[in-house]
C-alpha positions as CSV (number, residue, x, y, z in Angstrom):
1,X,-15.3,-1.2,-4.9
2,X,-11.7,-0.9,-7.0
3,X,-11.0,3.1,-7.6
4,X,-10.7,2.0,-11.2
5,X,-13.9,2.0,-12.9
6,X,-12.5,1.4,-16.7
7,X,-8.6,1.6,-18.3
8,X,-7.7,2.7,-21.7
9,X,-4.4,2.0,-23.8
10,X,-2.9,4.1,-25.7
11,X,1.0,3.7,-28.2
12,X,2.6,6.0,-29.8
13,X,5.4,5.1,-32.4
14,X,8.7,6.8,-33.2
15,X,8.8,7.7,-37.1
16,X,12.3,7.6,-37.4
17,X,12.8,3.7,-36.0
18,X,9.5,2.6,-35.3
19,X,10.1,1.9,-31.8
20,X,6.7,2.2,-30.3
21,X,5.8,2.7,-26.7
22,X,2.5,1.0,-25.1
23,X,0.2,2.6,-22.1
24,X,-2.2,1.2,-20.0
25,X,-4.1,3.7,-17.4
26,X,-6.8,4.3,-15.2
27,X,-9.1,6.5,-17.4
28,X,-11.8,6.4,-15.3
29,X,-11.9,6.9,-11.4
30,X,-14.9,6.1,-8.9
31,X,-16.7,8.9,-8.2
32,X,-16.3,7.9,-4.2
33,X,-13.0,7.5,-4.6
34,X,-11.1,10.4,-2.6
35,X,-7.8,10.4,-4.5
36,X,-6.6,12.5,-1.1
37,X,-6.3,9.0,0.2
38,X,-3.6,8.5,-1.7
39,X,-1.2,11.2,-1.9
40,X,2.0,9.9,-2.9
41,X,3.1,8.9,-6.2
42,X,5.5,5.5,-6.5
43,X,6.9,5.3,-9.8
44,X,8.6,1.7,-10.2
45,X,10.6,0.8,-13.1
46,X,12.2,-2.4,-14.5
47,X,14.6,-1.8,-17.6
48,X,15.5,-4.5,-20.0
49,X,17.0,-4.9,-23.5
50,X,14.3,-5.5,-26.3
51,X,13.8,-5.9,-29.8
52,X,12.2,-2.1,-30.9
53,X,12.5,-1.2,-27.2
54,X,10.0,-3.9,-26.4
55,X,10.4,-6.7,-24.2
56,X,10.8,-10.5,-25.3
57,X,7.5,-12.7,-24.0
58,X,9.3,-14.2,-21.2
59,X,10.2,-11.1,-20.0
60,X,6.7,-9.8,-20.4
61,X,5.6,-12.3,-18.7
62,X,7.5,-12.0,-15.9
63,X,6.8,-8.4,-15.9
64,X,3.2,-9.4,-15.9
65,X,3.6,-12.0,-12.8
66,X,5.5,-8.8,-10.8
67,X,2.4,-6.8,-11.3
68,X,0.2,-9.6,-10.6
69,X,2.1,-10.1,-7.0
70,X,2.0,-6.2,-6.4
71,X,-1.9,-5.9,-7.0
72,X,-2.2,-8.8,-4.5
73,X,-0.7,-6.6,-1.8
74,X,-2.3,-3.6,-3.0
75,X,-5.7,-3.8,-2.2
76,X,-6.1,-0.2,0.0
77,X,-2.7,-0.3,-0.1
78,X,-2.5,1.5,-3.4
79,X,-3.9,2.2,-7.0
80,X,-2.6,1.4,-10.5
81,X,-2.7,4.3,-12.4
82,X,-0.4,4.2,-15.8
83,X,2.0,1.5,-17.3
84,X,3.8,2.3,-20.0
85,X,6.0,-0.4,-21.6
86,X,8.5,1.0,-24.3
87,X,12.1,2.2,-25.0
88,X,13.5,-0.3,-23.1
89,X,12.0,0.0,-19.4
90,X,8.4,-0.6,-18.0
91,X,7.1,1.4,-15.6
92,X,4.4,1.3,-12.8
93,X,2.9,4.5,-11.4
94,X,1.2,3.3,-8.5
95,X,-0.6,5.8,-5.9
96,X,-0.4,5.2,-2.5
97,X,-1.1,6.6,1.4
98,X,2.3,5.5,2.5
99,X,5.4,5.3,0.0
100,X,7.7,3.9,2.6
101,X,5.2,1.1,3.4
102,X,4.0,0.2,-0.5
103,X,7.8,0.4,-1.4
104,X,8.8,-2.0,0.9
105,X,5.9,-4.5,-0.1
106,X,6.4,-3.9,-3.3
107,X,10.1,-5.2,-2.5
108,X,9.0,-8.4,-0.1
109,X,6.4,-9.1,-3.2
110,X,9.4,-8.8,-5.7
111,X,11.3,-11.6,-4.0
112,X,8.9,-14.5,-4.9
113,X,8.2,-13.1,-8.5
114,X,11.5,-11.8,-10.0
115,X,15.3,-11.5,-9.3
116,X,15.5,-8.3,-11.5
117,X,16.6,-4.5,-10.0
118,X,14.0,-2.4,-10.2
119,X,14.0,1.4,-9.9
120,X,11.8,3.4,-7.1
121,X,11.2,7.3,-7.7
122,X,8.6,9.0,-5.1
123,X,6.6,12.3,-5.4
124,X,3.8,13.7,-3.1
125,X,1.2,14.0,-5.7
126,X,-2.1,14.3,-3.4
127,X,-3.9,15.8,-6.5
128,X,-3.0,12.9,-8.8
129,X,-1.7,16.3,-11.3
130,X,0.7,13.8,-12.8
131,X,-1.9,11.2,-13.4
132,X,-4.8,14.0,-14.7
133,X,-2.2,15.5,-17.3
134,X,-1.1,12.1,-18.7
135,X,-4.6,11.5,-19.4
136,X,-5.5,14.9,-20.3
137,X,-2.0,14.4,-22.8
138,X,-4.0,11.5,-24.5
139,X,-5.2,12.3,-28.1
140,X,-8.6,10.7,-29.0
C-alpha cells in the first residue's frame, strides 16, 4: 500500500504582483507507514523563466514527465511529499532511506525525460519535521 493515503493543494498569491505559488503534498500518511524508513530528505529543484513565476505548458509538461519517471523508480525507494511550483523553480521533496542511491536514480531517470540542470539539497529529516510543519503551516 502507497504511504500516501490522500494529497491536498494549496497557492498562495503575492499582493504586490500577483505572482502566485502552487503546492501539492502528502496530507495524509498511512497509518503503517513508519516514516523512520525514510530518514533523509531529497529536495530537487528545476528553475525556469515563467510568466508570473509560472511555468509555460511545455515546460509543465515536461516537469510533469520528470516526476512521472522518478515515481517509476520510486516505489520503496522513496515518498513524494510536497511540490511546490512558483517564483520561478519547482521543487520535489522527496523522502527517502538512502539519498546517495534515490539521487543517483533520480539522475539515470533524468536522462530519458529531460536535458534540464536540476538542483539536489539533502537533510537527515528521520521525523519528517520539515514535512509535518509545512502541513501544520497550511491555513484551512
Amino acid at each position: 500500500m502507497p504511504p500516501v493515503e490522500m494529497w491536498s493543494t494549496a497557492t498562495a498569491t503575492r499582493p504586490s504582483d500577483g505572482w502566485v505559488m502552487v503546492h501539492r503534498f502528502a496530507d495524509h500518511l498511512s497509518s503503517d507507514f513508519k516514516k523512520s524508513s525514510q530518514p533523509e530528505r531529497v529536495s530537487i529543484v528545476w528553475r525556469y523563466t515563467g510568466s508570473k513565476g509560472l511555468p509555460a505548458t511545455p515546460e509543465r509538461e515536461a516537469m510533469d514527465t520528470l516526476e512521472d519517471a522518478i515515481e517509476r523508480l520510486a516505489p520503496n525507494r522513496a515518498t513524494l511529499a510536497i511540490v511546490s511550483t512558483g517564483n520561478n523553480r519547482r521543487t520535489w521533496v522527496y523522502y527517502t532511506e538512502s539519498a546517495s542511491n534515490f539521487i543517483e536514480a533520480v539522475r539515470s531517470a533524468q536522462s530519458h525525460a529531460s536535458n534540464v540542470s536540476l538542483e539536489f539539497e539533502t537533510a537527515a529529516d528521520p521525523g519528517w519535521a520539515f514535512h509535518d510543519s509545512f502541513v501544520r503551516s497550511i491555513r484551512r
